[in-house]
C-alpha angles and dihedrals in degrees: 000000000000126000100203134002100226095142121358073254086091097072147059138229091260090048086047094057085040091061091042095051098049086042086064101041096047089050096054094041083041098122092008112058126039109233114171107169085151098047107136092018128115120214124202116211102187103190124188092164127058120257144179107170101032091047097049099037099047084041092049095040087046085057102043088051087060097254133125119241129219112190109203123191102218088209095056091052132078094264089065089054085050107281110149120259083227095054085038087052100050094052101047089046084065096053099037141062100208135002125219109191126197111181157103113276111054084196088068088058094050087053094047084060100049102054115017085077086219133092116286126196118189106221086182142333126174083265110038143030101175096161084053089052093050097049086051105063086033081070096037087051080046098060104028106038092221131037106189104105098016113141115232131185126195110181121179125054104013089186099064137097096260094051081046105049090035085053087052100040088045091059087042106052091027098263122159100223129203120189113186099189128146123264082255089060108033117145133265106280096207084064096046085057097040108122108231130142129314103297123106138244118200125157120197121171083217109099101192101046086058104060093042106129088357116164083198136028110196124188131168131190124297097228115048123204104275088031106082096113081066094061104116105032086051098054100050089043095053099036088103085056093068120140096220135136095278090058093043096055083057091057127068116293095256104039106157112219115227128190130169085212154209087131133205105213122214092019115065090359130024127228091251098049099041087045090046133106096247089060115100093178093129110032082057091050089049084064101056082089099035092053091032087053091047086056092054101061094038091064092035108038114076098197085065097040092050086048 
């Protein structure tokens, strides 16, 4: 079983069906059934990026588990007045049970890991969003009851952390991936080549021709955290990348619209296409909890980690 979550490189198809299955069956006992695999534990959430979704949902799912969180701003500890991530590490691996990490450098959370001897989750870096990731073929597997073979489209800034870690979860769960992204933002292309399940990587500038005969459309944001000054140059380059009527009516009838949010409406995603029926925003975001949660237990409780 996997010792940290720092990519969803870090996981197999069985581990991935493991998470998916506890997922499931946490979501359906939450409120029901008392299930405490961090009581006594203490987990540190060190955040140097703002968050709503990531924060709430890792604070709430610590404490249903039973555990206590401890949120920690990177930029108010020592490590923020040049202290080393590896002397930060030791140490906290001495205090804390687990660690959960939102913040620039992924090198930072490699080094956490290294060196801090307990369980790290990267809840975001500049390069990887693997928890994201998760939650969003849990939906998918929600809604579709399979995934191998689903069609999904992400259409936008091919060089971010979602289309990285979506290029990396689609291998992985069988997914024939599509990412329309402008020759600017194309995606890494030592990701595109990764060998990693059965799943597919293909990037196209065209839209349109992405999303035809798409299951899922997926869009982010334009402008990522640490990328303000590219405003505008981001937002005239990726105009054409809007998911709007006009794209859905080129993608299958009943194309289901994912985003990992906050949104920026008008912009990557209108009004009419993020209120409709085909969009599953919510119930994705909804799923953050139930799949971090699922993570959780599956790096604290022996008896999984022993199935």
């Amino acid at each position: 079983m996997f010792k940290n979550l720092l990519t969803v490189a870090d996981i197999n198809e069985r581990e991935l069906e493991a998470i998916f299955k506890q997922a499931a069956k946490l979501k359906q006992e939450r409120g029901k059934v008392k299930y405490q695999p961090l009581a006594g534990k203490s987990i540190g959430m060190i955040f140097a990026k703002s968050s709503t979704r990531t924060r709430v949902s890792f604070e709430v799912g610590i404490q249903e588990l039973g555990g206590h969180p401890i949120y920690l701003e990177q930029g108010r500890m020592q490590v923020g007045r040049g202290e080393t991530m590896p002397d930060t590490a030791k140490v906290l691996g001495r205090y804390l049970h687990g660690i959960v990490i939102r913040t620039y450098s992924h090198k930072d959370v490699q080094e956490l890991a290294q060196y801090s001897g307990v369980p790290v989750i990267n809840a975001l870096t500049d390069d990887f969003h693997p928890c994201q990731a998760l939650t969003d073929l849990f939906t998918m597997l929600e809604y579709s009851g399979k995934l191998a073979g689903l069609k999904l489209a992400y259409v936008g800034d091919g060089n971010s952390n979602m289309a990285n870690s979506l290029i990396l979860s689609a291998k992985l769960a069988g997914v024939e991936l599509t990412i329309a992204a402008p020759e600017t933002y194309a995606p890494r292309q030592d990701l595109m080549q990764y060998r990693f399940g059965n799943g597919s990587a293909r990037w196209v500038t065209d839209p349109m021709a992405a999303v035809d005969g798409a299951d899922y459309i997926y869009t982010d944001v334009w402008v990522s955290m640490g990328c303000e000054a590219e405003t505008e140059v981001r937002l005239k380059a990726l105009k054409p990348y809007q998911v709007n009527a006009e794209m859905l009516s080129h993608a299958a009838k009943d194309v289901k619209i994912l985003h990992c949010l906050p949104a920026h409406r008008g912009e990557e995603i209108t009004d009419e296409v993020m209120d409709s029926t085909a969009s599953i925003v919510f119930d994705q975001a909804e799923n953050r909890l139930h799949v971090q949660k699922a993570i959780l237990s599956l790096l604290f409780d022996a008896k999984l980690r022993r199935d």
